[in-house]
DSSP file (Angstrom, degrees, kcal/mol; ACC not computed):
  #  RESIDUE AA STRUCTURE BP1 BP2  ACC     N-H-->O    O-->H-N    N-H-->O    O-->H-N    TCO  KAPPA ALPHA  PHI   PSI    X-CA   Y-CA   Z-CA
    1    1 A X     >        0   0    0      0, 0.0     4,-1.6     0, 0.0     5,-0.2   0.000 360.0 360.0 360.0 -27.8   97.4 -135.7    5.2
    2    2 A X  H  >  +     0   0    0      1,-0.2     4,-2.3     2,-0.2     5,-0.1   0.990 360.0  55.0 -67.9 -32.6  100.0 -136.2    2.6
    3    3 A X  H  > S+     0   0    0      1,-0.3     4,-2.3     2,-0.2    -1,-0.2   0.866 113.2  48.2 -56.9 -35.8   97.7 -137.9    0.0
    4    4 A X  H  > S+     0   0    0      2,-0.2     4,-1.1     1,-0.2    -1,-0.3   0.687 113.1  46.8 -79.5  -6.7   95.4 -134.6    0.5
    5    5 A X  H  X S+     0   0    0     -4,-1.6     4,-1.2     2,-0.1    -2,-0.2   0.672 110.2  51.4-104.9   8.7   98.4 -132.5    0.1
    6    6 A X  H >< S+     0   0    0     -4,-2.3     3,-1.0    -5,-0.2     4,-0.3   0.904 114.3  43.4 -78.2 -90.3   99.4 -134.6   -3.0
    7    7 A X  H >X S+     0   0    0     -4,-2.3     4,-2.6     1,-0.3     3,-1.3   0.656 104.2  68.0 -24.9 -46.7   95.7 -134.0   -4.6
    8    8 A X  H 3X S+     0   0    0     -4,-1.1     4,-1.6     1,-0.3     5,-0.3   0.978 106.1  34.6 -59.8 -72.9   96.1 -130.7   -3.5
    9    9 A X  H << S+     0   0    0     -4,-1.2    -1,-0.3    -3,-1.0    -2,-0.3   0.359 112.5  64.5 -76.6  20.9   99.0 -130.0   -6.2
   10   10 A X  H <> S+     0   0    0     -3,-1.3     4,-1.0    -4,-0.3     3,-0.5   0.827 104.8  36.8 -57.1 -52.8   97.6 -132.0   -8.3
   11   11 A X  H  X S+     0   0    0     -4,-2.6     4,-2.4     1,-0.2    48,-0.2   0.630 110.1  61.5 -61.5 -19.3   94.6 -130.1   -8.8
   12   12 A X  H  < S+     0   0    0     -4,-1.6     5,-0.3    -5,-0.3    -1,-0.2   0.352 101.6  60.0 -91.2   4.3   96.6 -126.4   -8.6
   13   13 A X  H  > S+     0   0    0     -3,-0.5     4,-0.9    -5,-0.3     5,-0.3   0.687 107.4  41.1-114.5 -12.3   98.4 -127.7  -11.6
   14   14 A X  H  X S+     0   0    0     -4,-1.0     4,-1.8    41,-0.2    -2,-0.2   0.943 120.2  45.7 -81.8 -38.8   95.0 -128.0  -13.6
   15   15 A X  H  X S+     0   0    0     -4,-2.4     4,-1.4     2,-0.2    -1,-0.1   0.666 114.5  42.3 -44.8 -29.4   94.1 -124.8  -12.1
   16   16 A X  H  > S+     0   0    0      2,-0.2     4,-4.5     3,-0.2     5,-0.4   0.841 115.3  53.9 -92.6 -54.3   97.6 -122.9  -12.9
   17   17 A X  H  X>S+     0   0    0     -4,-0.9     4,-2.6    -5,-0.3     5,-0.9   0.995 114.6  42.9 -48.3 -49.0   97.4 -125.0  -16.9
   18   18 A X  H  X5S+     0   0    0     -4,-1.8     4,-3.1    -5,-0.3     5,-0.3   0.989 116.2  49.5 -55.8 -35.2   93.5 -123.1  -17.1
   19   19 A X  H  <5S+     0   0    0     -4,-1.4     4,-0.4     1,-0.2    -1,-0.2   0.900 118.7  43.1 -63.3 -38.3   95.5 -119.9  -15.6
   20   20 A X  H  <5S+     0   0    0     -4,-4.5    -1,-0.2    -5,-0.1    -2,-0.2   0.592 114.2  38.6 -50.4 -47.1   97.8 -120.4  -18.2
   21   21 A X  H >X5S+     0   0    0     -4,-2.6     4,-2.2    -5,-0.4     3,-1.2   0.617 103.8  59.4-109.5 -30.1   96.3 -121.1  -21.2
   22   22 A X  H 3X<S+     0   0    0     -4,-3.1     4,-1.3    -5,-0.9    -3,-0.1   0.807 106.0  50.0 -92.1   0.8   92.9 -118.8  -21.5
   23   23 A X  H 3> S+     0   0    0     -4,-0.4     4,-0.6    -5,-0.3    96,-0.3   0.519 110.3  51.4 -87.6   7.2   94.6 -115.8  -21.3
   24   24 A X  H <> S+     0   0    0     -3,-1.2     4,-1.6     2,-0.2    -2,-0.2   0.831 107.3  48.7 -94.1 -70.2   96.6 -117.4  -23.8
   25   25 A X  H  X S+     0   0    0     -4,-2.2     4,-5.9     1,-0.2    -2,-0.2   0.844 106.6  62.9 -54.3 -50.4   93.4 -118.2  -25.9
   26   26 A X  H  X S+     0   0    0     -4,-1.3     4,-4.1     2,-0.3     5,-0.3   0.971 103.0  47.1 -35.5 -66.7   92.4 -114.3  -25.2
   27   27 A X  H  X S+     0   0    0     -4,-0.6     4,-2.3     1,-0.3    -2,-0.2   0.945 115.8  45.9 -49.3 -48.5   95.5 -113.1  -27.2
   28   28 A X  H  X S+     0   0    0     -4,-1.6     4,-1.5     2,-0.2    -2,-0.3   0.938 116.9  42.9 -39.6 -65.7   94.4 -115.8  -29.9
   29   29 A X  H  < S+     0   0    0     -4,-5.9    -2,-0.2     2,-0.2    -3,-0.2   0.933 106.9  59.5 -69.1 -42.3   90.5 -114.5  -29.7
   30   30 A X  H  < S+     0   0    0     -4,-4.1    -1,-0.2     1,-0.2    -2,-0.2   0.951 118.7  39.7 -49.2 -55.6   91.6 -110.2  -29.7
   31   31 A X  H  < S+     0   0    0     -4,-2.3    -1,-0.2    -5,-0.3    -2,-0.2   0.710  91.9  98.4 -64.5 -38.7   93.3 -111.3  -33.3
   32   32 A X     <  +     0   0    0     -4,-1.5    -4,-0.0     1,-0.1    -3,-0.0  -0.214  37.2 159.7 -80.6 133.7   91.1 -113.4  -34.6
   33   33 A X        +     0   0    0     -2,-0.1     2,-0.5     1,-0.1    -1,-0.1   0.548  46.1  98.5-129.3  11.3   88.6 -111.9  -37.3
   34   34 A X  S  > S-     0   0    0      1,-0.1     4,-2.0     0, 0.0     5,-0.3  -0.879  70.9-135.9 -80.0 112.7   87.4 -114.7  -38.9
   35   35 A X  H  > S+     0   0    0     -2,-0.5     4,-4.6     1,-0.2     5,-0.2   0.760 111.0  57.4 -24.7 -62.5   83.1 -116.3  -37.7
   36   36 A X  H  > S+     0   0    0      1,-0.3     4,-1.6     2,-0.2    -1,-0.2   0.839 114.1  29.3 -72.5 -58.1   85.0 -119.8  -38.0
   37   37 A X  H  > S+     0   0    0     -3,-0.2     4,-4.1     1,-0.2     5,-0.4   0.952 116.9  63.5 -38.3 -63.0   87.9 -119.0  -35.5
   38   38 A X  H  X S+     0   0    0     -4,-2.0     4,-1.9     1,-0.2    -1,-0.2   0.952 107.0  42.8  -8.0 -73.8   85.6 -116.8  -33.6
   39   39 A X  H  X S+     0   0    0     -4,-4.6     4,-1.3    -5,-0.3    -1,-0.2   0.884 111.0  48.8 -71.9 -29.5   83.5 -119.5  -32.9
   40   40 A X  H  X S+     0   0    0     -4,-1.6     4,-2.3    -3,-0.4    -2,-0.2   0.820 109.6  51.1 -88.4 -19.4   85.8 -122.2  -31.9
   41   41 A X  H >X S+     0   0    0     -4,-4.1     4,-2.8     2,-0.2     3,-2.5   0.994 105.2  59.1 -49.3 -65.2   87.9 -120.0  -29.4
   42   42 A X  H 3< S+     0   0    0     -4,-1.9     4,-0.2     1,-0.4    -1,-0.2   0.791 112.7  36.3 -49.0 -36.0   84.6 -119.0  -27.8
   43   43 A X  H 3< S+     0   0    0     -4,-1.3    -1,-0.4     1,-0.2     3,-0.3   0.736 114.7  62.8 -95.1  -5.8   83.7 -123.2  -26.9
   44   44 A X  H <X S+     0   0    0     -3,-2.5     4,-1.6    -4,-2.3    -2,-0.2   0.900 109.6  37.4 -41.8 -50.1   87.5 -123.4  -26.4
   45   45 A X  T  < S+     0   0    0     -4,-2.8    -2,-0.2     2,-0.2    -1,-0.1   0.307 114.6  47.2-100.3  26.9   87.0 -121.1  -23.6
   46   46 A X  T  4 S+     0   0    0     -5,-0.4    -1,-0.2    -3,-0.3    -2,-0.1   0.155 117.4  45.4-121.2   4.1   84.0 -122.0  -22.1
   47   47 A X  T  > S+     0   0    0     -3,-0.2     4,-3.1    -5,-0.1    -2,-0.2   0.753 113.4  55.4-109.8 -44.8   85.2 -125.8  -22.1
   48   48 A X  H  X S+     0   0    0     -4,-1.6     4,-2.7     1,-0.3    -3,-0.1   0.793 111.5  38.2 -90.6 -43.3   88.5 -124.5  -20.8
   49   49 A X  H  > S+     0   0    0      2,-0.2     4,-1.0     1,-0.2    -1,-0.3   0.745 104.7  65.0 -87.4 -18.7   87.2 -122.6  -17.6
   50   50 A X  H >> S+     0   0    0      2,-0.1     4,-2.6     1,-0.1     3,-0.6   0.980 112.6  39.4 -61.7 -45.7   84.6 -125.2  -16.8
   51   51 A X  H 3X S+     0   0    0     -4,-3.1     4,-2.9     1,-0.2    -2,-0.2   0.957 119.1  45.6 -53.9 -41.2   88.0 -127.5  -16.2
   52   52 A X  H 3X S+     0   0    0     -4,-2.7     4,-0.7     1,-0.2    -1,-0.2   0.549 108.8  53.0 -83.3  -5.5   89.9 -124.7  -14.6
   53   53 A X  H <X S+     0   0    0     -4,-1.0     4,-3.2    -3,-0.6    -1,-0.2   0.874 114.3  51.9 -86.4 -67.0   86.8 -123.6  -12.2
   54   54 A X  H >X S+     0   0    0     -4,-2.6     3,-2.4    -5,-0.2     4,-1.0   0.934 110.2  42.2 -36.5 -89.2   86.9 -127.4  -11.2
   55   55 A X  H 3< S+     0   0    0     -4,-2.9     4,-0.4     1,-0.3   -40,-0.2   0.617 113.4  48.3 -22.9 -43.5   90.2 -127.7  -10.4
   56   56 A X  H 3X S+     0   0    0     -4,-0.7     4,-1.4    -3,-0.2    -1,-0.3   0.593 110.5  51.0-102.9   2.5   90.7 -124.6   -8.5
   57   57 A X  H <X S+     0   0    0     -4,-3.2     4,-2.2    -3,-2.4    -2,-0.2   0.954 113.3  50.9 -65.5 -52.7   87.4 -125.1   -6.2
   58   58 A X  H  X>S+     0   0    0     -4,-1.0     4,-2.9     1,-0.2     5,-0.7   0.873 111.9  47.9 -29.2 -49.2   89.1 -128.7   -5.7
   59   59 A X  H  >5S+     0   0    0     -5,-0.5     4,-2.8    -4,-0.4     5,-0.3   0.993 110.6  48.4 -70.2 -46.9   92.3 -126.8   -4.7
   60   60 A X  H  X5S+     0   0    0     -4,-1.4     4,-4.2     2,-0.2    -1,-0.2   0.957 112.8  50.8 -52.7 -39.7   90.7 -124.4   -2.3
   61   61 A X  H  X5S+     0   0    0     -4,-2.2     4,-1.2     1,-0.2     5,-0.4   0.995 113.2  40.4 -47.6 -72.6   89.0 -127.2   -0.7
   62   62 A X  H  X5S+     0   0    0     -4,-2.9     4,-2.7     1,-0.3    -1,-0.2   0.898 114.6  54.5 -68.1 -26.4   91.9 -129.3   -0.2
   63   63 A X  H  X<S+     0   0    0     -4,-2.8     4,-2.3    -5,-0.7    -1,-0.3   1.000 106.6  57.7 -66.1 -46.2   94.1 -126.0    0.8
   64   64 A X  H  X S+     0   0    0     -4,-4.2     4,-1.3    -5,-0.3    -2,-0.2   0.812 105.6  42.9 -29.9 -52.5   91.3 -125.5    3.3
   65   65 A X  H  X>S+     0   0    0     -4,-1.2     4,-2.9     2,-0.2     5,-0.5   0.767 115.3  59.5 -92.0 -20.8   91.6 -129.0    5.3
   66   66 A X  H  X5S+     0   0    0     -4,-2.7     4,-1.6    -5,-0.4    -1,-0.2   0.915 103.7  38.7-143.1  37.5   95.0 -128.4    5.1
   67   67 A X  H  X5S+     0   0    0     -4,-2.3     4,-1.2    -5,-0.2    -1,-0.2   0.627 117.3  55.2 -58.6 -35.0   95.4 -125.5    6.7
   68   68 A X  H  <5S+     0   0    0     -4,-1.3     4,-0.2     2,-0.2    -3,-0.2   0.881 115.7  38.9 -63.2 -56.5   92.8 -126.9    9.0
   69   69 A X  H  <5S+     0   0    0     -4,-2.9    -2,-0.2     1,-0.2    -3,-0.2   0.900 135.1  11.5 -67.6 -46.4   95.0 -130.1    9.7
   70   70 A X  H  <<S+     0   0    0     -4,-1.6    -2,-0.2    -5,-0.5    -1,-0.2   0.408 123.6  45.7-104.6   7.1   98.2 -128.8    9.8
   71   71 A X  S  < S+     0   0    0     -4,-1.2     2,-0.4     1,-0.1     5,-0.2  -0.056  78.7 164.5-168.3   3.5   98.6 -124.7   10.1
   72   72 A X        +     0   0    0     -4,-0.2     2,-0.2     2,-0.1    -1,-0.1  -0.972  67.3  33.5-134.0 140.5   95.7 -123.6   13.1
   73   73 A X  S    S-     0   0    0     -2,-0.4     2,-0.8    -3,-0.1     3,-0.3   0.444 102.6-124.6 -73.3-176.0   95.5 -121.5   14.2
   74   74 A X        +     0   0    0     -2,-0.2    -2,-0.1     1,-0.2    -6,-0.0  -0.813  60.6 134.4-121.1 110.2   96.8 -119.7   11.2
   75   75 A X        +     0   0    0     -2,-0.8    -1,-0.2    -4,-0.2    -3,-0.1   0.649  26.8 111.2-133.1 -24.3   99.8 -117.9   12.7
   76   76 A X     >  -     0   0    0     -3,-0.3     4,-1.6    -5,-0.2     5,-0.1  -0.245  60.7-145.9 -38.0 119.4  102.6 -118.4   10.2
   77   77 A X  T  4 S+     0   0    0      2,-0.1     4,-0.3     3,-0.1    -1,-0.1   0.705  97.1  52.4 -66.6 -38.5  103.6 -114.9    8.4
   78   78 A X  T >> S+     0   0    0     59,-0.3     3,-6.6    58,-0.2     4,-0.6   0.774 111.4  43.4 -74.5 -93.4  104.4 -117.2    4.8
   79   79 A X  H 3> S+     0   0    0     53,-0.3     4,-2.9     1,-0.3    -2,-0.1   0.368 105.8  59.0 -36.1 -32.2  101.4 -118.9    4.8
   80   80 A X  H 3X S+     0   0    0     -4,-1.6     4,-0.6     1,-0.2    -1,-0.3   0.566 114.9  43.7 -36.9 -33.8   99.3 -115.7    5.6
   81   81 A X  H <4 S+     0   0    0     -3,-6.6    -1,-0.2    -4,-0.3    -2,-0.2   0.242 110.0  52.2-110.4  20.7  100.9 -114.4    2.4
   82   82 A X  H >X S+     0   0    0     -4,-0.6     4,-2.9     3,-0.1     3,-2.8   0.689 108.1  49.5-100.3 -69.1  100.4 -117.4    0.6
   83   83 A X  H 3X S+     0   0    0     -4,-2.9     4,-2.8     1,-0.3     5,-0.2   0.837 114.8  50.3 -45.6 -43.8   96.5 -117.6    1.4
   84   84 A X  H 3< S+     0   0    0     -4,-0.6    -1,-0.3     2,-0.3    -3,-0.1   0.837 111.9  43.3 -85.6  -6.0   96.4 -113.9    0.2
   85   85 A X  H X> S+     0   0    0     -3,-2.8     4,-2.1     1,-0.2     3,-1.2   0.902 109.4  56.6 -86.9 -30.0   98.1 -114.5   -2.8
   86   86 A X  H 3X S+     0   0    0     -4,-2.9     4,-1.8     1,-0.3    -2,-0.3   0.760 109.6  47.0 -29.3 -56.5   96.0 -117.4   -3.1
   87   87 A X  H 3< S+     0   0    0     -4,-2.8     4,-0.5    -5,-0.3    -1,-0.3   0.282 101.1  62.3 -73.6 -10.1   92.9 -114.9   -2.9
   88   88 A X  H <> S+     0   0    0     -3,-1.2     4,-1.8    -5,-0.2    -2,-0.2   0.799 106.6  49.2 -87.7 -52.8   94.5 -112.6   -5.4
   89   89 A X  H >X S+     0   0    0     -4,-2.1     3,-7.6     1,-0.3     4,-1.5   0.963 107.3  54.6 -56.2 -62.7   94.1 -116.0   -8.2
   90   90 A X  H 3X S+     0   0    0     -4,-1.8     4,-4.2     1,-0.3     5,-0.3   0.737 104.2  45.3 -68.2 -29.4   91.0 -116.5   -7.5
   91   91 A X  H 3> S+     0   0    0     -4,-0.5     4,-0.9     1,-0.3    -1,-0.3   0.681 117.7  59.4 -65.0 -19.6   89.5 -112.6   -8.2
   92   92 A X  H << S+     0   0    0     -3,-7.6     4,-0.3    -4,-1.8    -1,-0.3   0.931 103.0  43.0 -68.7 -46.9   91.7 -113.5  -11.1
   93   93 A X  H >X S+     0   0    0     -4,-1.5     3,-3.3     2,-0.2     4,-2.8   0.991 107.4  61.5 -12.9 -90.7   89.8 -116.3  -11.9
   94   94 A X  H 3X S+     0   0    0     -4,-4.2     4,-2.4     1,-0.3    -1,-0.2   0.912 107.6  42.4 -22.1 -66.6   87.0 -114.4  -11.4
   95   95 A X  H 3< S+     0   0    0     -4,-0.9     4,-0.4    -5,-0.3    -1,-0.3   0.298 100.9  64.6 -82.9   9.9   88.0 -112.1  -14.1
   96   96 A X  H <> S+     0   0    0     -3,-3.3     4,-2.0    -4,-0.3    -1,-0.3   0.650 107.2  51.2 -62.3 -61.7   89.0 -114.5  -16.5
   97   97 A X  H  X S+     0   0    0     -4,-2.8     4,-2.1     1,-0.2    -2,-0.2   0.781 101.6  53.2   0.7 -75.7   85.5 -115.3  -16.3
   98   98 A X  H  X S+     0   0    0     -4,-2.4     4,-2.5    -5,-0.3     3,-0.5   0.983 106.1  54.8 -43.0 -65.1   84.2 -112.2  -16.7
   99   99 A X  H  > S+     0   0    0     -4,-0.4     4,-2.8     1,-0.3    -2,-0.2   0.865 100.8  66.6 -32.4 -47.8   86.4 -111.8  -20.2
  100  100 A X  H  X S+     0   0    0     -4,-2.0     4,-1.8     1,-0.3    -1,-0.3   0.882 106.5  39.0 -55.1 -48.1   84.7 -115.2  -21.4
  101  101 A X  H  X S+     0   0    0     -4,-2.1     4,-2.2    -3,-0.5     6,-0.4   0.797 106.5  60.5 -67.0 -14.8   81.7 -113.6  -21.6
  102  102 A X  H >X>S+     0   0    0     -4,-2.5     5,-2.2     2,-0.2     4,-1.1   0.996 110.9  43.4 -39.9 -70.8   82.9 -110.6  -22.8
  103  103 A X  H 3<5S+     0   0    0     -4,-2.8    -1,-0.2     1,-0.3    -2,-0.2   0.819 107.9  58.2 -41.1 -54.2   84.1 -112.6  -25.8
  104  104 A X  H 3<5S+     0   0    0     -4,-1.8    -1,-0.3     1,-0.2    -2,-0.2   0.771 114.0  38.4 -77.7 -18.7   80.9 -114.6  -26.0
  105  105 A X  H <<5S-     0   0    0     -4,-2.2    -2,-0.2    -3,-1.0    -1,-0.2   0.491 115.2-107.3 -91.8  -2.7   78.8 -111.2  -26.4
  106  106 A X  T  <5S+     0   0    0     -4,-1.1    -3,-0.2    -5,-0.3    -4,-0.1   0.754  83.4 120.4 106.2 -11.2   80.8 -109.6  -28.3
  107  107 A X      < +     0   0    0     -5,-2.2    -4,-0.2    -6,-0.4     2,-0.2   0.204  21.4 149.5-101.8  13.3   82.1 -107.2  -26.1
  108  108 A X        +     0   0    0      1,-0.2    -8,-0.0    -6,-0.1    -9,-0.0  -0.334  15.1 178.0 -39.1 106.1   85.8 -107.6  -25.8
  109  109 A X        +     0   0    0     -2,-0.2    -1,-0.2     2,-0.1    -2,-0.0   0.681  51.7  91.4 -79.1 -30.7   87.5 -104.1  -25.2
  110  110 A X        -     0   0    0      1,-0.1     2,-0.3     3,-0.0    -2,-0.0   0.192  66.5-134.4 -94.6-175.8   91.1 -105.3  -24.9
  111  111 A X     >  -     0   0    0    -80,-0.0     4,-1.4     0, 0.0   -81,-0.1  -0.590  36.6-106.5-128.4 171.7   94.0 -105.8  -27.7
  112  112 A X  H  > S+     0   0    0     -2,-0.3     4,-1.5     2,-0.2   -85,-0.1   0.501 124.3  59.5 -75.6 -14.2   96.0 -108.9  -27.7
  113  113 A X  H >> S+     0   0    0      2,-0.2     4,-1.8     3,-0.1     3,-1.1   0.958 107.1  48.9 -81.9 -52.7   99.0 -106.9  -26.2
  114  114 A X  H >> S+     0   0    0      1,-0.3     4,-1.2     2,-0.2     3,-0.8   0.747 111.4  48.2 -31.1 -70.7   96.5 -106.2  -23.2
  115  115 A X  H 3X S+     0   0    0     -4,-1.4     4,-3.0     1,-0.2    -1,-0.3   0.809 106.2  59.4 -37.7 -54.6   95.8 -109.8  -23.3
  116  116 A X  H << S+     0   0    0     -4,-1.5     4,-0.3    -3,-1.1    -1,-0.2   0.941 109.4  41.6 -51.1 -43.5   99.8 -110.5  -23.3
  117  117 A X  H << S+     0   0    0     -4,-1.8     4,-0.5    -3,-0.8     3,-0.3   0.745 108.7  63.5 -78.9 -27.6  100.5 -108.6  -19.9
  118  118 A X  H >< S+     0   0    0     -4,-1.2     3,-1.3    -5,-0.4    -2,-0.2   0.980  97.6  55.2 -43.5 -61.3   97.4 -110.2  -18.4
  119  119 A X  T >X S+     0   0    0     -4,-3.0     3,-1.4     1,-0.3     4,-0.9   0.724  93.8  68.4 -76.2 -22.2   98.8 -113.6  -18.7
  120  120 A X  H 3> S+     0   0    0     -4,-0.3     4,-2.1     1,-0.3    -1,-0.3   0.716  77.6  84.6 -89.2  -5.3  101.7 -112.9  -16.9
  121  121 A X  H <4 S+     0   0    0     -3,-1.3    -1,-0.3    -4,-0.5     4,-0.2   0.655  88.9  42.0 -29.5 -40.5  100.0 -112.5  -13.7
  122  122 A X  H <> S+     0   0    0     -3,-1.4     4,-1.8    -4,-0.2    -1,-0.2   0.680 107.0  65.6-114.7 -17.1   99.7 -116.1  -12.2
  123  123 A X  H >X S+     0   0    0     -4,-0.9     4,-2.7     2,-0.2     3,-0.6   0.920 109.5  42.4 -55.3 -73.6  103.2 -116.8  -13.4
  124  124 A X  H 3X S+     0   0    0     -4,-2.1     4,-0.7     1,-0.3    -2,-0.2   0.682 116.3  43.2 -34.4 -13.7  103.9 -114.4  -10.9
  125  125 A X  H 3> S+     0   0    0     -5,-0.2     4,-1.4    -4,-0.2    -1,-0.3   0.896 109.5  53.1 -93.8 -57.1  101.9 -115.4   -8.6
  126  126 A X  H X< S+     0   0    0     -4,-1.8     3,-0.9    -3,-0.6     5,-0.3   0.910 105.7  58.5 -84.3 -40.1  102.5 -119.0   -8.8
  127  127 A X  H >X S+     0   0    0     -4,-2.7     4,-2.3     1,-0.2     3,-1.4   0.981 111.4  42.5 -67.2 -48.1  106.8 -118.4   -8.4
  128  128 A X  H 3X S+     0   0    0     -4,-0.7     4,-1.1     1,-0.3    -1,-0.2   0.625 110.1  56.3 -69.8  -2.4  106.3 -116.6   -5.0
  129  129 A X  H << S+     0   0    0     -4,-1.4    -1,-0.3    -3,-0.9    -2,-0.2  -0.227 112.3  45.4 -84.5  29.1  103.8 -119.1   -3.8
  130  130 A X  H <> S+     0   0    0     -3,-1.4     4,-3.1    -5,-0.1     5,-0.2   0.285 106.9  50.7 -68.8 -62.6  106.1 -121.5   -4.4
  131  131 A X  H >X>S+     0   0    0     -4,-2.3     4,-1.6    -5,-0.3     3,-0.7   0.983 112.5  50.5 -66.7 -78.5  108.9 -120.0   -3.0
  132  132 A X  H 3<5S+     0   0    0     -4,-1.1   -53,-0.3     1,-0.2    -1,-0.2   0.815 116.8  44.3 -28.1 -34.1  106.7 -119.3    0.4
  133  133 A X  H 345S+     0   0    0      2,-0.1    -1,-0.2     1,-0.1    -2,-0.2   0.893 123.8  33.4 -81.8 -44.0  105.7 -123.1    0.3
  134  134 A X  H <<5S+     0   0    0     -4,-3.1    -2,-0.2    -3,-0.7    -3,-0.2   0.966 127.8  37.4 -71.1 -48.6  108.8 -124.2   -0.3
  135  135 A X  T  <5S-     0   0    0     -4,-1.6    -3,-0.2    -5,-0.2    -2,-0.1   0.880  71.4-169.3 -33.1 -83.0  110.7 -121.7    1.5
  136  136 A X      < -     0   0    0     -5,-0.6   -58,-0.2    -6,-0.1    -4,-0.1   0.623   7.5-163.9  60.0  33.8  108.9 -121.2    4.1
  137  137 A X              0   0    0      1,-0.2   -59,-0.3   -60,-0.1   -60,-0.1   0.385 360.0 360.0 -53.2-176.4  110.6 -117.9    5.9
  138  138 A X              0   0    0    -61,-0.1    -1,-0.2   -60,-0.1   -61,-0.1   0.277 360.0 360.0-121.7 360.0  109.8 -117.1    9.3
């Protein structure tokens, strides 16, 4: 079980870098008003979410078995708030997603300050799912 809970933060630190960096790329894209930039943000962030899409199905998986192996029934008060903050990334995900197309049609609403308070969201996220894993209160 450790080797899956090693893999397991491996892969949530390619997941956290994707969380990390395209909203990043966003701030980058709101500015940019030049085709050439234009165009290379847009395969930046469609190569960039393909990784980060890997990485966090891989993490859910392995969080899955090992909650399954170690944590059930699933009675623990941290990890119950870990799992939901955990379900909060991915609908971030999710919407990170969305944006990419946005981007790629043309349809981008947002400012690059928008884009700046966006990002800080799975920093948050990631220190108190930390602190709960690490932590662990009762």
């Amino acid at each position: 079980m450790l080797w899956i809970k090693a893999f397991h933060v491996i892969f949530m630190v390619t997941w956290f870098a994707g969380l990390f960096y395209l909203p990043r790329l966003f701030v980058y894209h709101a500015d940019a008003h030049d085709p050439i930039g234009h165009e290379r943000l847009l395969v930046m962030e469609r190569k960039l979410y393909a990784i980060m899409t890997v990485g966090g199905i891989i993490t859910v998986l392995l969080g899955i078995w090992l909650v399954v192996g170690w944590h059930w029934p699933l009675v623990e008060t941290w990890l119950q708030i870990k799992l939901l903050l955990v379900a909060a990334l991915i609908v971030y995900h999710i919407v990170c997603g969305h944006l990419v197309q946005q981007f790629r049609r043309g349809e981008n609403r947002h400012s690059g300050v928008f884009y700046r308070w966006f990002n800080e969201f799975p920093a948050l996220i990631l220190v108190v799912v930390t602190l709960l894993a690490v932590l662990r209160p009762a």
